[in-house]
C-alpha positions as CSV (number, residue, x, y, z in Angstrom):
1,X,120.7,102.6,146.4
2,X,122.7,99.6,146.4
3,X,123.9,97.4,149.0
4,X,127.1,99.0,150.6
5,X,125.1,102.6,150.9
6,X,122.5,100.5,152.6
7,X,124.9,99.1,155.0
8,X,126.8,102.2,156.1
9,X,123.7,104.0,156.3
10,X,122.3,101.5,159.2
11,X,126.0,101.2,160.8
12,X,125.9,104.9,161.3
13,X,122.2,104.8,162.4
14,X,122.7,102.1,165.0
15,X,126.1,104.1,166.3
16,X,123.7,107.2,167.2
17,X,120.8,105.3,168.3
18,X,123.7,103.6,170.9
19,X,124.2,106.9,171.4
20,X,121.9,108.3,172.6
21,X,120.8,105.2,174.5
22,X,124.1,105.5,176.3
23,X,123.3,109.2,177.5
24,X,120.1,108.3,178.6
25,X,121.2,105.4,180.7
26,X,124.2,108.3,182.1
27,X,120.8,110.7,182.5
28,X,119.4,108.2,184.4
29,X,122.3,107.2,186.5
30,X,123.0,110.9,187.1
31,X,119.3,111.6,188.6
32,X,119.5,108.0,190.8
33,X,122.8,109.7,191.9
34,X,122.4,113.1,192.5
35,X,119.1,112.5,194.5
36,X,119.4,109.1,196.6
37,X,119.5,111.3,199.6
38,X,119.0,115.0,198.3
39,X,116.7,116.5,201.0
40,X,114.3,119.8,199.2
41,X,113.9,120.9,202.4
42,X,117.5,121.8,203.2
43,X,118.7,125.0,202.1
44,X,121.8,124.8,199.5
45,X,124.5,126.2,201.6
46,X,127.5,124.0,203.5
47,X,127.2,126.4,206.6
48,X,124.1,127.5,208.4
49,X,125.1,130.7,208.8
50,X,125.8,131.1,205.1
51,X,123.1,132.6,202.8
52,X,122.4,131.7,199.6
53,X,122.5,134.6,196.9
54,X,119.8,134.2,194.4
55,X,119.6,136.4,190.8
56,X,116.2,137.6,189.9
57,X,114.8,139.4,187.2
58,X,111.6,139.6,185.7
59,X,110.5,139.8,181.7
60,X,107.4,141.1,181.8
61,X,105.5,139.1,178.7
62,X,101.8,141.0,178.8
63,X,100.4,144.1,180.4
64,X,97.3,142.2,180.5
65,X,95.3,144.9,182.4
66,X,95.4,148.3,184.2
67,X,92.3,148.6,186.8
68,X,92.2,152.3,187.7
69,X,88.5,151.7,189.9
70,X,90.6,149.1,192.1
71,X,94.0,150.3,192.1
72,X,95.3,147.4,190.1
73,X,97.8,145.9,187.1
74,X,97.7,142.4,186.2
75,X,101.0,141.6,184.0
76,X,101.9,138.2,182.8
77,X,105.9,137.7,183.3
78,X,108.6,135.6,183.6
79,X,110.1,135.1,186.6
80,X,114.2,134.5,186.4
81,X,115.9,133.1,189.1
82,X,119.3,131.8,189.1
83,X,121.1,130.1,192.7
84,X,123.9,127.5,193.3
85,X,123.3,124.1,195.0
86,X,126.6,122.8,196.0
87,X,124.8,119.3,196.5
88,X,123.9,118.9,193.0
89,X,127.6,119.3,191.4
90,X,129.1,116.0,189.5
91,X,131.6,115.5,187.2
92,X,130.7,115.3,183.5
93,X,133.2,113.0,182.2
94,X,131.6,110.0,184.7
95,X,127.9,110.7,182.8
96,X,129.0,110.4,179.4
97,X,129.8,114.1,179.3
98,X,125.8,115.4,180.5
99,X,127.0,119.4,181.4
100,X,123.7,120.0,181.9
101,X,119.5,118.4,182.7
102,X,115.8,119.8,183.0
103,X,114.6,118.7,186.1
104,X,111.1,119.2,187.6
105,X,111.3,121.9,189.7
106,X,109.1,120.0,192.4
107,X,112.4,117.5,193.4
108,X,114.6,120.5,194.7
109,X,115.4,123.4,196.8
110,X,113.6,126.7,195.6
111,X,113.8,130.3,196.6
112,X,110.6,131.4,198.4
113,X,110.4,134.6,196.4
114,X,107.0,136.6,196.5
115,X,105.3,139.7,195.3
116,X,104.9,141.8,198.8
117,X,102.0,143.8,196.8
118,X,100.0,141.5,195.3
119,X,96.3,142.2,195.6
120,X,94.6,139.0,194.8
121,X,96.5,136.4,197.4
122,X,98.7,134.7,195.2
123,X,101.8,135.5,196.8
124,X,104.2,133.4,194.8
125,X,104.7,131.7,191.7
126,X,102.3,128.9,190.9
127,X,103.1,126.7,187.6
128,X,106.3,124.4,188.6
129,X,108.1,124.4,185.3
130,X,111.6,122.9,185.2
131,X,114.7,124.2,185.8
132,X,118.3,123.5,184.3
133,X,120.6,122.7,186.4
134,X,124.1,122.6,185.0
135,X,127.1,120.1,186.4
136,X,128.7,122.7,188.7
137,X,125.8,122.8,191.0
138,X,124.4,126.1,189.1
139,X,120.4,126.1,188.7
140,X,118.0,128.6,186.4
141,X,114.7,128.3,186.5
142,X,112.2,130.7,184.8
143,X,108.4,130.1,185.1
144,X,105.8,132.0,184.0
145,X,102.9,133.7,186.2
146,X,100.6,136.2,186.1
147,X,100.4,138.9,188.8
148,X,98.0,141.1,190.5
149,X,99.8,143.8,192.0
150,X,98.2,147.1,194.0
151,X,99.1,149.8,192.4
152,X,98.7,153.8,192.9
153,X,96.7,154.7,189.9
154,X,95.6,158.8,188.8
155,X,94.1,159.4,186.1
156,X,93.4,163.2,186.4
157,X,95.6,164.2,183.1
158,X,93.8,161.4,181.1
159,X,94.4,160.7,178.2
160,X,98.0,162.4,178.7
161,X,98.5,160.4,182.3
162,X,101.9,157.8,183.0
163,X,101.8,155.5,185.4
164,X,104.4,154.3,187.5
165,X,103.1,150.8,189.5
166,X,105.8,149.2,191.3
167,X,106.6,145.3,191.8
168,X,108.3,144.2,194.9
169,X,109.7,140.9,195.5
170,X,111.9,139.5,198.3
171,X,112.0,136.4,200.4
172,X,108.8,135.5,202.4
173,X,111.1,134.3,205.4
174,X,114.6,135.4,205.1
């Protein structure tokens, strides 16, 4: 390789390095911004009397197990929420155009959604994974959990038998 190659090659090195330092520095700024004075605690919604419409679905991953003596299914799933949070909107082209960052989960507002018939006492969801949170104030998260959820169970046509076990999910407060 001779000398001009070798030159180019670390001019357009360095440019993406600077790069990429320069949307990490607008990452950084962005976060400082957003959450000087974001409060978790305060619902996402400009009026009090307004509610805040979540999406949820659910992917279940694993039937793990299907206890016919205690009336039981354990499933491993993923949970999908999806909610706005008009407090966390900004404008792309002042971050080096960031549309979009993972953020712990832990720093912001989050739907108390549960499983009413759970049969072991873990009500909601338990591993904190991050969410993506996009510049107009739109959030997903999806964590995993696994649930223990009562469920009617008759096995009296064995081996021929289906099962229907129900999840149901709503808001522990609202």
């Amino acid at each position: 390789m001779d000398i001009h190659t070798c030159l180019v090659l670390i001019t357009l090195i360095d440019r993406a390095c600077s790069q990429l330092g320069a949307r990490g520095h607008a990452e950084e700024r962005l976060l400082h911004n957003l959450f000087a004075s974001y409060n978790k605690l305060s619902r996402p919604v400009q009026n009090t009397s307004d509610t805040v419409l979540v999406h949820f679905g659910l992917s279940i991953a694993q039937l793990i197990d299907v206890d016919e003596k205690n009336q039981m299914m354990t499933t491993n799933v993923w949970v999908k929420q999806e909610w706005n949070d008009y407090k966390l909107r900004w404008n792309p082209e002042e971050y080096e155009n960031v549309t979009s960052i993972r953020i712990p989960s832990e720093i912001i507002w989050r739907p108390d959604i549960v499983l009413y018939n759970n049969a072991d006492g873990d009500f909601a969801v338990t591993h904190l994974t991050k969410a993506h949170l996009f510049y107009d104030g739109h959030i997903k998260w999806t964590p995993p959990a696994i649930y223990k959820s009562s469920c009617s169970i008759d096995v009296t046509f064995f081996p021929f038998d289906q099962q229907s076990c129900k999840m149901k999910f709503g808001s522990w407060t609202y």
